[in-house]
BAFI-3210 file (N, C-alpha, C; in Angstrom, 3 decimals, decimal comma, padded with zeros to 6 digits):
// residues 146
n [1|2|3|4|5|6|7|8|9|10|11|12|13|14|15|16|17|18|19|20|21|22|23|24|25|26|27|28|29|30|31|32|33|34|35|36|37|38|39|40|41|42|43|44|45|46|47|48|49|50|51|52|53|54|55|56|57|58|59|60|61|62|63|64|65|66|67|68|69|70|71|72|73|74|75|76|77|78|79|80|81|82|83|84|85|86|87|88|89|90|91|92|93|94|95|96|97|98|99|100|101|102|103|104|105|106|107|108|109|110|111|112|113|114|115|116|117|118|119|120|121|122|123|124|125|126|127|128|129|130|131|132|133|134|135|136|137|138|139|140|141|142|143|144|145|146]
n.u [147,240|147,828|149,056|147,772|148,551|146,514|145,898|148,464|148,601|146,272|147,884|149,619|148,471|147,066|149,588|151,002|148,945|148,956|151,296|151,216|149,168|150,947|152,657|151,559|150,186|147,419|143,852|144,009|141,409|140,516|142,916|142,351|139,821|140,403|142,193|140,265|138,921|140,169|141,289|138,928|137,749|139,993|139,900|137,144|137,049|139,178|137,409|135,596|137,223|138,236|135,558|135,976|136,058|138,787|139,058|141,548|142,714|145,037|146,687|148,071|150,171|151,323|154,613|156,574|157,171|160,634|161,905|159,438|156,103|154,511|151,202|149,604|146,830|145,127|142,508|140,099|137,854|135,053|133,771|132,596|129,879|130,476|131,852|135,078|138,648|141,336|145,037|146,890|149,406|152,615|154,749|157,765|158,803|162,105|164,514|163,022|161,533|158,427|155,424|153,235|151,997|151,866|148,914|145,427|142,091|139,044|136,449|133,764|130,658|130,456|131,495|133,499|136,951|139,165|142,616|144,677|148,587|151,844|154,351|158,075|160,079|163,720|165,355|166,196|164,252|162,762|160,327|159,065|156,117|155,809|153,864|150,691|149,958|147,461|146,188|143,533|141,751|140,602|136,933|136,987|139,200|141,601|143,597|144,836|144,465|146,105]
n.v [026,246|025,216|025,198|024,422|022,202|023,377|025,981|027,439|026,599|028,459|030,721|031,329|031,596|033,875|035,613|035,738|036,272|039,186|039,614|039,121|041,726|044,026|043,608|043,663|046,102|045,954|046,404|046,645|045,799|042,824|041,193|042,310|041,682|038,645|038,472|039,277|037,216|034,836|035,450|035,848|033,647|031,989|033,148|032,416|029,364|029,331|030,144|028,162|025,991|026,112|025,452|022,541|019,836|017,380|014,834|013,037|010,095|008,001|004,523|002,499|-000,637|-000,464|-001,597|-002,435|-005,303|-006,170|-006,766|-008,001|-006,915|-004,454|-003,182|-000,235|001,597|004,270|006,519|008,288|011,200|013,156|016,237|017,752|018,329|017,748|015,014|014,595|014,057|012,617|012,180|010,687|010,611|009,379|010,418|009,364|006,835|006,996|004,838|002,335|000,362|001,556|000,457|000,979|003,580|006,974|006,684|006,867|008,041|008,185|010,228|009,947|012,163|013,421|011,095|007,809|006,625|003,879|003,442|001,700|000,602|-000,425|-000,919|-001,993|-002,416|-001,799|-002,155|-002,717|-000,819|002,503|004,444|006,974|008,176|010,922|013,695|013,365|013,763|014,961|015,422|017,281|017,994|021,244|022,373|023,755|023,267|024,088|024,731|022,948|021,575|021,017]
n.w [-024,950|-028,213|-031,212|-034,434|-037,440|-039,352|-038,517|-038,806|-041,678|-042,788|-041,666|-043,566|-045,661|-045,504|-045,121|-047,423|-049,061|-048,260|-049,177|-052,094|-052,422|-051,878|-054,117|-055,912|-055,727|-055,005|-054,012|-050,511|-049,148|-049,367|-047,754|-045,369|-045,043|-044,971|-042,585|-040,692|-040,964|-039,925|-037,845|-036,517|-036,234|-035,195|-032,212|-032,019|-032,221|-029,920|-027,450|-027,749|-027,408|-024,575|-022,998|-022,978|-020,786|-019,626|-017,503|-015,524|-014,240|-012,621|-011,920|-010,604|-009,601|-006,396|-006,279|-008,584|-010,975|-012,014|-015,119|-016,259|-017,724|-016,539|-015,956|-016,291|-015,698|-016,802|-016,612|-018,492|-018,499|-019,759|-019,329|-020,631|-022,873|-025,479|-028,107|-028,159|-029,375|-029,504|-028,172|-025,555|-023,247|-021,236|-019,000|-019,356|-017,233|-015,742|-016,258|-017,295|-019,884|-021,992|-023,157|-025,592|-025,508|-026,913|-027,109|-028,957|-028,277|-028,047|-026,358|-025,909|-025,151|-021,953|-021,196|-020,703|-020,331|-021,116|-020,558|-021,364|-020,846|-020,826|-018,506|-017,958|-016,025|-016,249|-014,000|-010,119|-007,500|-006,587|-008,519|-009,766|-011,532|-013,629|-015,214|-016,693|-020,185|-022,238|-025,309|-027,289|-029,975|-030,887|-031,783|-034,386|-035,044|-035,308|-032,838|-030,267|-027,360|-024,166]
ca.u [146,725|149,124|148,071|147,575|148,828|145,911|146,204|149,727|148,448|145,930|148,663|150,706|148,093|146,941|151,012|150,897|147,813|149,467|152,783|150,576|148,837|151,828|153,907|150,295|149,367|145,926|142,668|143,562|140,393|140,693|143,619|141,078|139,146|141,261|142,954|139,753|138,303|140,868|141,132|137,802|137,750|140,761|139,148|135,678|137,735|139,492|136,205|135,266|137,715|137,656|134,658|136,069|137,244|139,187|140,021|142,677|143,111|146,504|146,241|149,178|150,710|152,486|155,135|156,810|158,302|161,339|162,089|158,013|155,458|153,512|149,980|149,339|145,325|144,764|141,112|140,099|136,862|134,986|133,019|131,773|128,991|131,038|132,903|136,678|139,447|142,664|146,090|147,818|150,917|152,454|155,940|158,268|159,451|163,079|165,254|161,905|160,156|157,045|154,971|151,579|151,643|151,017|147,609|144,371|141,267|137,526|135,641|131,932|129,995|130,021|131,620|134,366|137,417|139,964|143,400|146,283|149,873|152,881|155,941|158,718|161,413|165,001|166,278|164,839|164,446|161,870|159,734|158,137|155,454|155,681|152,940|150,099|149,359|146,095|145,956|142,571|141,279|139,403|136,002|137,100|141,115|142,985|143,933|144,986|144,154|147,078]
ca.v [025,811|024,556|025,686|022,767|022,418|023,772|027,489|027,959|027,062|029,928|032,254|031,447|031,876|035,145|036,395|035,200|037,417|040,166|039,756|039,857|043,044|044,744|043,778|044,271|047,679|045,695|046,685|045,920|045,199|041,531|041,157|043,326|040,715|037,656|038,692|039,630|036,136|034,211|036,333|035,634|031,943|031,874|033,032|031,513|028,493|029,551|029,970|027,257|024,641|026,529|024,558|021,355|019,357|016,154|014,465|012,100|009,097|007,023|003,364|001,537|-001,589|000,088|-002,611|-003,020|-005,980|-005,949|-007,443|-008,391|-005,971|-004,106|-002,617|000,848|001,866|005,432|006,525|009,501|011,292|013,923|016,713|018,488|017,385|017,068|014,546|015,092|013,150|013,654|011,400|010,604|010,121|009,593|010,619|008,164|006,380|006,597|002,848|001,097|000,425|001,495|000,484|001,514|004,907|007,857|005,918|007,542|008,172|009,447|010,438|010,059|013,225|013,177|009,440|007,262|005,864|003,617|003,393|000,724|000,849|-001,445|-000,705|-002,359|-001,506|-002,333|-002,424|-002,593|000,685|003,188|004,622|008,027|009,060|012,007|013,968|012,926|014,671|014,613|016,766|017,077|019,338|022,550|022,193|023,738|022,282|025,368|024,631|021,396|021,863|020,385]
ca.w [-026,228|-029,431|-032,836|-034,994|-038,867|-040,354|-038,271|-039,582|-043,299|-042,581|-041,020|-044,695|-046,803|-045,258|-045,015|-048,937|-049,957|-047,771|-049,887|-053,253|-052,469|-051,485|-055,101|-057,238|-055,424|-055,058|-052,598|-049,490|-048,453|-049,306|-047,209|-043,977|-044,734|-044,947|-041,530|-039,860|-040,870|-039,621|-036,592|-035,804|-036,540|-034,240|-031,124|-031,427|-031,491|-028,369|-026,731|-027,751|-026,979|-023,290|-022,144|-022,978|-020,112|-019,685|-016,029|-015,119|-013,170|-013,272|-011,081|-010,936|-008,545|-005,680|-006,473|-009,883|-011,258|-012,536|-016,347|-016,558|-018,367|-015,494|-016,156|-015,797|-016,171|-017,260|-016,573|-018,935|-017,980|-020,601|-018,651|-021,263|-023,886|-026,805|-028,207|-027,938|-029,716|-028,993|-027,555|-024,221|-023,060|-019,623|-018,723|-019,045|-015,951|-015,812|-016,409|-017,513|-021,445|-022,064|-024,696|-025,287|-025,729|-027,074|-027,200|-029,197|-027,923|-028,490|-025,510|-026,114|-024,245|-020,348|-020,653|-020,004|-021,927|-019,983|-020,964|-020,588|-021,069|-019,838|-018,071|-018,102|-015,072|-016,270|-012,706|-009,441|-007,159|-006,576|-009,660|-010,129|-012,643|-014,080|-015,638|-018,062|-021,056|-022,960|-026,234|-028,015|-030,726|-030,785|-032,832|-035,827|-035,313|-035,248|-031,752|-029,330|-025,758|-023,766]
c.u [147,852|148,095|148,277|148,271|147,891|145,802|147,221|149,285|147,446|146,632|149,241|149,964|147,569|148,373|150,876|150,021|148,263|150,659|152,059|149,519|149,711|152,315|152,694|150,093|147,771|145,077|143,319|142,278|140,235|141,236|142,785|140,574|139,155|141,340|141,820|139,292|138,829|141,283|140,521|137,352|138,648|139,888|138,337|136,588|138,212|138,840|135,825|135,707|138,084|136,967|134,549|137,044|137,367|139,785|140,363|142,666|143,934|146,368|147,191|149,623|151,531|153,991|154,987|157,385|159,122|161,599|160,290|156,684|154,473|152,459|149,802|147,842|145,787|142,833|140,811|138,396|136,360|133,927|132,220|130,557|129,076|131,814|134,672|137,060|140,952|143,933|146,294|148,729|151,435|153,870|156,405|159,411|161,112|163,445|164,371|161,772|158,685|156,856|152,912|151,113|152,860|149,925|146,230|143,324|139,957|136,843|134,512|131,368|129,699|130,758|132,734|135,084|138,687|141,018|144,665|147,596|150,766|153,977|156,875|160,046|162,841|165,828|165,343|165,373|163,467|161,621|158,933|157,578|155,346|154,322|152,031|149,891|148,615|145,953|144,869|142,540|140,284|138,095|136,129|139,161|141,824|143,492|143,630|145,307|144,937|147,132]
c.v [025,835|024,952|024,709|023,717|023,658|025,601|028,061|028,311|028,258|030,661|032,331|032,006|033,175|035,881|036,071|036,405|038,847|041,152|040,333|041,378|043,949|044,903|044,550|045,475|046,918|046,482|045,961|045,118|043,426|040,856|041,455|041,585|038,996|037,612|038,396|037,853|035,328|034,339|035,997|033,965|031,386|031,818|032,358|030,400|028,152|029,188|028,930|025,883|024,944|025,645|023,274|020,716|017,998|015,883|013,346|011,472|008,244|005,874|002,627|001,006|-000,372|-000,426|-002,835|-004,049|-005,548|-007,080|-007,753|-006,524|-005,820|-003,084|-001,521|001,596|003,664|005,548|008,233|009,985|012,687|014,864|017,440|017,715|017,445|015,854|014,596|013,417|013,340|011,830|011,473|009,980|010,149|010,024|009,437|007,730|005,993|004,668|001,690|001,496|000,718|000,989|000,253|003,283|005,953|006,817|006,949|007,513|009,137|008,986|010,605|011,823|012,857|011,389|009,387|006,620|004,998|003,143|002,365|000,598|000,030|-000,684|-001,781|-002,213|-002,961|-002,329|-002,192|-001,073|001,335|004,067|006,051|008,018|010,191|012,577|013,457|014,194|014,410|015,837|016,193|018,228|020,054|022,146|022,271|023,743|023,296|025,022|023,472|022,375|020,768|019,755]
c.w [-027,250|-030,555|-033,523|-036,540|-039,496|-040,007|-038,963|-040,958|-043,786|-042,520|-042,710|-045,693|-046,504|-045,555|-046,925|-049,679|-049,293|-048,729|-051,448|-053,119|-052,316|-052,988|-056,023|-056,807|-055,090|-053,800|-051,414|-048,359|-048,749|-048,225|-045,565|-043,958|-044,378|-043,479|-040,474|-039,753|-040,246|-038,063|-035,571|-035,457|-035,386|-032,460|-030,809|-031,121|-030,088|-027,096|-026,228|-026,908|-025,180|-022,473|-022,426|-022,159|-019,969|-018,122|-016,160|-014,494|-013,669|-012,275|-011,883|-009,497|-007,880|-005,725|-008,194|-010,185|-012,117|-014,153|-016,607|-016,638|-017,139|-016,005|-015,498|-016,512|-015,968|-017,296|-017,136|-018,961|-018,665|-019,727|-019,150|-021,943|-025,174|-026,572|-028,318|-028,288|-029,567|-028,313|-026,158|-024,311|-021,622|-019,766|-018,244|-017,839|-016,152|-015,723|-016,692|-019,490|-021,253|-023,467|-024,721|-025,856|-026,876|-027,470|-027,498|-028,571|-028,389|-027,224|-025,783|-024,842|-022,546|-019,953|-020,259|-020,428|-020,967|-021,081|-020,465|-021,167|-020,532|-019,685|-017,522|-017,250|-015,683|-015,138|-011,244|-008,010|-007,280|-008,013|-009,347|-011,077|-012,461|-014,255|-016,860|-018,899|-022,070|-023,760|-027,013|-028,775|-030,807|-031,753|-034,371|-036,295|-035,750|-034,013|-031,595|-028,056|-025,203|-022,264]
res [x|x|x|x|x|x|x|x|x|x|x|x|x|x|x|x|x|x|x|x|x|x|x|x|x|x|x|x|x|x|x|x|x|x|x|x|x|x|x|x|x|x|x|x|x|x|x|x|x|x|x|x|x|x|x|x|x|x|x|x|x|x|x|x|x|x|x|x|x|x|x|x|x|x|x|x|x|x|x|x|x|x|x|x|x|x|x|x|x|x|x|x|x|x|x|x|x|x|x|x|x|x|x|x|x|x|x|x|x|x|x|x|x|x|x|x|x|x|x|x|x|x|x|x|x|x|x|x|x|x|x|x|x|x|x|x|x|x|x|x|x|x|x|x|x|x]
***
């Protein structure tokens, strides 16, 4: 899991009210409470974004051309019964262009979102793909599930 923008601007503004109780002498109990909230907000999140899953299918020509834009389907598959929004990206195939991606997406509950992308081989020669990667966000977007 990746902590998104808006966790950090939590972590600052908690380290912030930390810093002003320290110079004022103030109650710490603000601060208790700050920490704990944030704390707690954190985890459920955690929890949360836990039972959200995303599966993969990549389908591409065994056979690339060379200089001509080749079609690569991405099949993204939501198992939970939320919606999830989130990017993909594929690892890029050495000596080729892609273009297409990082490509957005919203997965409807339990559905089905299909994805296409081109590649581009600048020479000809055997091709690996790499790994995909599909980052969505936690419910309440402190966290991206990777």
């Amino acid at each position: 899991m990746i902590p998104t923008k808006r966790l950090v601007v939590l972590a600052f503004i908690a380290f912030a009210v930390a810093i002003a109780v320290g110079v004022m002498g103030a109650s710490r109990l603000a601060m208790y409470v700050l920490d704990g909230t944030i704390a707690s907000a954190f985890l459920l999140d955690a929890a949360l974004v836990r039972k959200r899953r995303v599966v993969m299918e990549r389908s591409v020509g065994a056979i690339l051309s060379v200089g001509r834009a080749n079609v690569v389907t991405l099949s993204l598959r939501n198992t939970s019964r939320h919606t999830l929004r989130g990017t993909v990206a594929d690892d890029p195939v050495g000596d080729a262009v892609t273009r297409g991606l990082p490509a957005p997406f919203v997965l409807p509950p339990s559905g089905t979102v299909t994805i296409r992308y081109d590649v581009e081989p600048t020479r000809r020669g055997p091709r690996d793909f790499g790994a995909v990667h599909v980052r969505y966000a936690s419910p309440l977007g402190l966290l991206a599930r990777q």
